[in-house]
N, C-alpha and C positions, 0 to 999 in steps of 0.2 A: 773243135775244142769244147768240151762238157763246159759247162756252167756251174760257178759254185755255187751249191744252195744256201741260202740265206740262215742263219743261226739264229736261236729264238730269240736275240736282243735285238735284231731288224726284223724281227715282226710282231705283230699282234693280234689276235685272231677279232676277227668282227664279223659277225652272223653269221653266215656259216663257211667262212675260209678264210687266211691268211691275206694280209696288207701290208705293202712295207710302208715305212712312215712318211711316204710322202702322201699316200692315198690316205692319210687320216682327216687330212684337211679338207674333205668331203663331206664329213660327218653333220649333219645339220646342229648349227648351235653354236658352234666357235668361231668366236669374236674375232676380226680382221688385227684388234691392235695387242690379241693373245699372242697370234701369230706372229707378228712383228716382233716382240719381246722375245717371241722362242727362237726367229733366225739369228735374233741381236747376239742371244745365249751359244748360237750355235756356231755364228761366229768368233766370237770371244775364245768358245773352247778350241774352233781350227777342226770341226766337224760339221760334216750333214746336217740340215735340219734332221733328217728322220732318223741318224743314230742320237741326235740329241736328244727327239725328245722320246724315240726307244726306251734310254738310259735313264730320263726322267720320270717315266711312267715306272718302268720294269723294277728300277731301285727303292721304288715306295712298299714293294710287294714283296720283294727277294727274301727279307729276312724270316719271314713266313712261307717262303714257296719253295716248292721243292726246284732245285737248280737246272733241271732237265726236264720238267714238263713232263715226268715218267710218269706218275699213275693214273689210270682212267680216272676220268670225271672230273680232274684237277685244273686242266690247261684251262678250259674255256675260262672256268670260272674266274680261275685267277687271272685270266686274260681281260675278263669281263670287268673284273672288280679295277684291274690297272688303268683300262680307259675309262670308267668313272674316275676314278681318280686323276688320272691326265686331265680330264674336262674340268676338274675342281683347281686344278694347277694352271690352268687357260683360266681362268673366270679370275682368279686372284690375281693373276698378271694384268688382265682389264681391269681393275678393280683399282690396284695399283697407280693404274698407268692416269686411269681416271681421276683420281685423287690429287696424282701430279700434274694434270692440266687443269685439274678444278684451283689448286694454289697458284700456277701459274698467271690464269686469268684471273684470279682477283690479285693479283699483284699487278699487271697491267693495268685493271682499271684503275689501282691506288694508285700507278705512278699517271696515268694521263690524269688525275682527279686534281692531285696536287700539280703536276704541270701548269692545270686551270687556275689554278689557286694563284701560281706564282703569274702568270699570263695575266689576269686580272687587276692583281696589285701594281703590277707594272706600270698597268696603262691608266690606273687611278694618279700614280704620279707622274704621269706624260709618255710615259715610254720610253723607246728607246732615243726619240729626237730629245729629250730632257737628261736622260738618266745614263746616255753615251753610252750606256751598254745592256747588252742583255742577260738578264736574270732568271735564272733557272733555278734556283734551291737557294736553302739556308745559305752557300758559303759565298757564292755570290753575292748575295742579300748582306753579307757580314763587310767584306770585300767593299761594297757601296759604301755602307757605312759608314766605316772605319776611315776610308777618304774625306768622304764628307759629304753628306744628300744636297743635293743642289737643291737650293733654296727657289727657285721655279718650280719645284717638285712639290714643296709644303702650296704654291700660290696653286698649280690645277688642281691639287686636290680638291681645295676649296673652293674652286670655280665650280668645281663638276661634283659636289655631294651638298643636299641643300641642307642639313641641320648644322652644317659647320656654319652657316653664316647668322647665326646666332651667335653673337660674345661667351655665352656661360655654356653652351653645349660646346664651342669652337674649346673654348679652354680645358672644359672635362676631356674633351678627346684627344690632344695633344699634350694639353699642359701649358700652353703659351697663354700670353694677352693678348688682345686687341692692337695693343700696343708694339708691342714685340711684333705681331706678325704686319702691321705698316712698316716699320722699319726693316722686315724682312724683305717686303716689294719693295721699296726705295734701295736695297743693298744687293740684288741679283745676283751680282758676283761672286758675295761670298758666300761658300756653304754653311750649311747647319753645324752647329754643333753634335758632338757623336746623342747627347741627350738627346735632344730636339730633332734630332733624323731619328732615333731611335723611337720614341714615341708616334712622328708621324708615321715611320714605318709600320710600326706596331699596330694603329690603328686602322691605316689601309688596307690590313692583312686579316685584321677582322671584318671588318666591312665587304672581304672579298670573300672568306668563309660563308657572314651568314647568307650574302648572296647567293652562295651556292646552293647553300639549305632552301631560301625561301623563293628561289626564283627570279626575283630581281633586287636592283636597287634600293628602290621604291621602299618595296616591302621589308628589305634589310634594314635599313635608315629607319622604320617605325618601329622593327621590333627592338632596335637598340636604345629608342627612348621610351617604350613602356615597360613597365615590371613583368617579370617574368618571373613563374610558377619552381621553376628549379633552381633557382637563386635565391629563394626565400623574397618573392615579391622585391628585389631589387631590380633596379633600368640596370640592364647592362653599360651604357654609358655609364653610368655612376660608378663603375669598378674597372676602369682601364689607366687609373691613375695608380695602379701598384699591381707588379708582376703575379703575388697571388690572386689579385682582381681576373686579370687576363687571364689567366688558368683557366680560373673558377667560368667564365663567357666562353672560353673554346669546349673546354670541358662538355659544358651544357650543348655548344653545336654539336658536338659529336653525336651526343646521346639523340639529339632533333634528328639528326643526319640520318641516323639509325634506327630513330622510331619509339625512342625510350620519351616519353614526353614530363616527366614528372619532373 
């Protein structure tokens, strides 16, 4: 039984003779994840890769080319000119493809970044042995709150961050007294009020940013009590007593975060 010969949309001439489109992918130059996107294509349409990408090449040239390959001097050419062209349609599919795992990965690392974020605050207020549950985002965080922060949670804080045990920095960063937070140890049981969890929260939440900025503790606790250059020489401590305060301090970690220092 004869063979039927192939028709000029399953093939394409490359140097000096006919290929069908499986043998294209010899060609020195094309990218593994061109290829990919072309079988992806080629399954979608319920054909061949090499009538796919035949049809892909061949239809960028047809409206210019003569439809049978009939006159000398025309076929190479335009054959020639289709697989440049295919190669430029492989390069944009990597290109593509690249783009979508370059967003991909930095969205990974913003959600492991903030993970850190939340993982940190946590364990500023004891953790899960204090805080009976675990915390993973804003709605969690909200969820705590709205219960009510177990007032063991405001006491480690303040065990475990040294400028809190200062009276006048303890109350810039909270908002409590001295007084208030005795009566908070003597009353364990009861929780916080939604305020008074809400500012501690707020607080451990930056202390756990700028740690991420500066590396540690340590170093986060110092820049919070000196002035700082993008605040207009305000201590960030000094602006955590009103929501646009706290903006304006996360604000500026960002910019740290990212290298903007002004």
């Amino acid at each position: 039984m004869a063979t039927k010969p192939h028709s000029p949309r399953d093939k394409v001439r490359i140097g000096g003779g006919y290929s069908t489109g499986a043998d294209l992918w010899s060609v020195k130059g094309i990218d593994p994840e061109a290829r990919e996107m072309a079988e992806s294509q080629a399954r979608r349409s319920g054909i061949s890769l090499g009538e796919w990408l035949n049809r892909a090449i061949l239809d960028e040239i047809e409206p210019e080319a003569s439809p049978d390959f009939g006159h000398v001097g025309e076929p190479a050419d335009q054959a020639m000119a289709a697989l440049d062209r295919g190669h430029e349609l492989q390069i944009a599919y990597a290109q593509s493809v690249g783009e979508a795992n370059l967003h991909a990965n930095m969205a990974v690392a913003e959600s492991a970044r903030l993970s850190g974020i939340w993982t940190r605050v946590s364990a500023l207020l004891g953790g899960r042995d204090i805080l009976r549950r675990d915390v993973d985002g804003p709605l969690d965080a909200h969820e705590l709150l709205q219960a009510g922060l177990p007032a063991r949670a405001l006491t480690h804080l303040v065990d475990h961050v040294r400028l809190l045990r200062s009276p006048d920095q303890f109350e810039k960063a909270v908002g409590m007294s001295q007084r208030t937070l005795q009566r908070r140890r003597e009353e364990l049981h009861r929780p916080l009020n939604p305020e008074q969890g809400g500012r501690t929260w707020k607080f451990a939440e930056v202390l756990a940013k700028a740690t991420a900025v500066f590396g540690s503790q340590l170093e986060a606790e110092q820049w919070l009590q000196h002035p700082a250059m993008g605040l207009n020489q305000r201590k960030p401590l000094d602006l955590l007593s009103t929501a646009a305060g706290i903006e304006a301090v996360e604000e500026h970690l960002g910019r740290l975060e990212y290298g903007v220092y002004a």
